[in-house]
N, C-alpha and C positions, 0 to 999 in steps of 0.2 A: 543590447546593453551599451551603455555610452559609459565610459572610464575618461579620468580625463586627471593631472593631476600638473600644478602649478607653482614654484617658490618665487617670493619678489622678496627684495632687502626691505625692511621698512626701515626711516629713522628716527626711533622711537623705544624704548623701554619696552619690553614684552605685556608688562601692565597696561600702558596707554592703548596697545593696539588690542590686549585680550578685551578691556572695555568698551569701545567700540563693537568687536566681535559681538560679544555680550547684551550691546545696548540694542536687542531687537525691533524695538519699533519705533528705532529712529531710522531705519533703514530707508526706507522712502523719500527722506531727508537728501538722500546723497545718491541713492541706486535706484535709476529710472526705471527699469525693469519691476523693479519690487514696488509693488501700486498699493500696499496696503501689510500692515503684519497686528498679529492678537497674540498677547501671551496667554494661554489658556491655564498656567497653573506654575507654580513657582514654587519648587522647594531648596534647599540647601546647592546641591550645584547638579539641579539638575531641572530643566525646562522643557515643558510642551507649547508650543508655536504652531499660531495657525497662519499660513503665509498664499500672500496673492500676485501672482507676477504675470506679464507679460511679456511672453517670449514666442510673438507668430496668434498667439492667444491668449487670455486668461485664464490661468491655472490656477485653483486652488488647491492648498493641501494640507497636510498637519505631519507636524515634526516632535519626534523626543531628543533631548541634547541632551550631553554627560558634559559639565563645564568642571575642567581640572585649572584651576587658576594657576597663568600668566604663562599655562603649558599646553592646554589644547581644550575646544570643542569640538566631540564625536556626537554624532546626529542618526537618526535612523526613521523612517517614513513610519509613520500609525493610519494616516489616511487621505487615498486620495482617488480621482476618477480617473487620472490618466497616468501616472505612474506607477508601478510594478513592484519597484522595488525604487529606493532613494536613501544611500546611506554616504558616509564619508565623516570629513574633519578636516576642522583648522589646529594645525601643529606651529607653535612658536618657538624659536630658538634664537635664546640669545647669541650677540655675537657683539661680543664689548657691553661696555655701559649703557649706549642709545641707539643701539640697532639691532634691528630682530630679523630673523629669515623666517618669511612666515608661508606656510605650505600650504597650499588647498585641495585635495582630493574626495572626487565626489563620483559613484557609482549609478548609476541610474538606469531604469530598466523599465522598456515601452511595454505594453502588453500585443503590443505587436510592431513588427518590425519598421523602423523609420530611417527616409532616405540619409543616406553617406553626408550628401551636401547640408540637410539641415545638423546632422551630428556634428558637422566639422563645423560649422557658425559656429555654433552655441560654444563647441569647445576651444576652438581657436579664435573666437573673434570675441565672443560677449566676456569666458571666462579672465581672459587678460585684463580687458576693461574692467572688471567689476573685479578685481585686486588691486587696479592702478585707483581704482577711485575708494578702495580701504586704505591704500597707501597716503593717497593727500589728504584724504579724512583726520590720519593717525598727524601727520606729520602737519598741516595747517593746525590745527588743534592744539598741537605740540608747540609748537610757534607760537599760537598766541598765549596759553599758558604762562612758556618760557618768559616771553616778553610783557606779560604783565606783573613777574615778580620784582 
């Protein structure tokens, strides 16, 4: 099992970055990694996603989320060939009027066991990145917004 768990400041409203979070399949837009996303089913605040990334490989797999607006998306794996188990959440906390602390923890579990060095990439090198690039998503965004009122 690979555990892995991350806060960055964003500077942004809890709103702008929960939409984002939310806006699945724009994800590809901005996270190189992620090659591909389908929302398979949409109701009230809660979504199944089918998600395509590369990381060493192509992984397909499918996801449910519980989306609690401008306060957290919990996720939990329904299907996949090479994951075990894959749950977690994004947790936001306000902190003032336009800044949120925004957390990522994600559980994930091989069906068999996988090397220390590839766990520690993924966890120390890709996850940082791919909060630093929801960060400039949230706050480039925010920027132009701001500036075209």
């Amino acid at each position: 099992m690979a555990k892995a768990q991350q806060s960055i400041i964003v500077s942004t409203a809890p709103k702008r970055i929960f939409d984002i979070i939310t806006d699945y399949e724009r994800y590809p837009e901005f996270l190189p990694d992620v090659k591909a996303v389908r929302v398979l089913s949409r109701r009230k605040a809660q979504a199944d996603v089918e998600m395509e990334v590369d990381v060493l490989r192509r992984i397909r797999y499918s996801i449910s989320l519980i989306e609690r607006p401008y306060a957290s998306v919990e996720w939990t794996l329904k299907e996949s060939s090479v994951f075990k188990t894959n749950s977690g959440g994004w947790y936001l906390e306000p902190l003032g009027r336009s800044k949120t602390e925004v957390t990522y923890v994600a559980d994930i579990g091989f069906p068999l066991p996988i090397p220390k060095s590839l766990s520690n990439m993924i966890l120390q090198v890709r996850l940082p990145k791919m909060l630093e690039l929801f960060k400039q998503r949230a706050e480039t965004d925010h920027a132009k917004v701001a500036s075209a009122r």
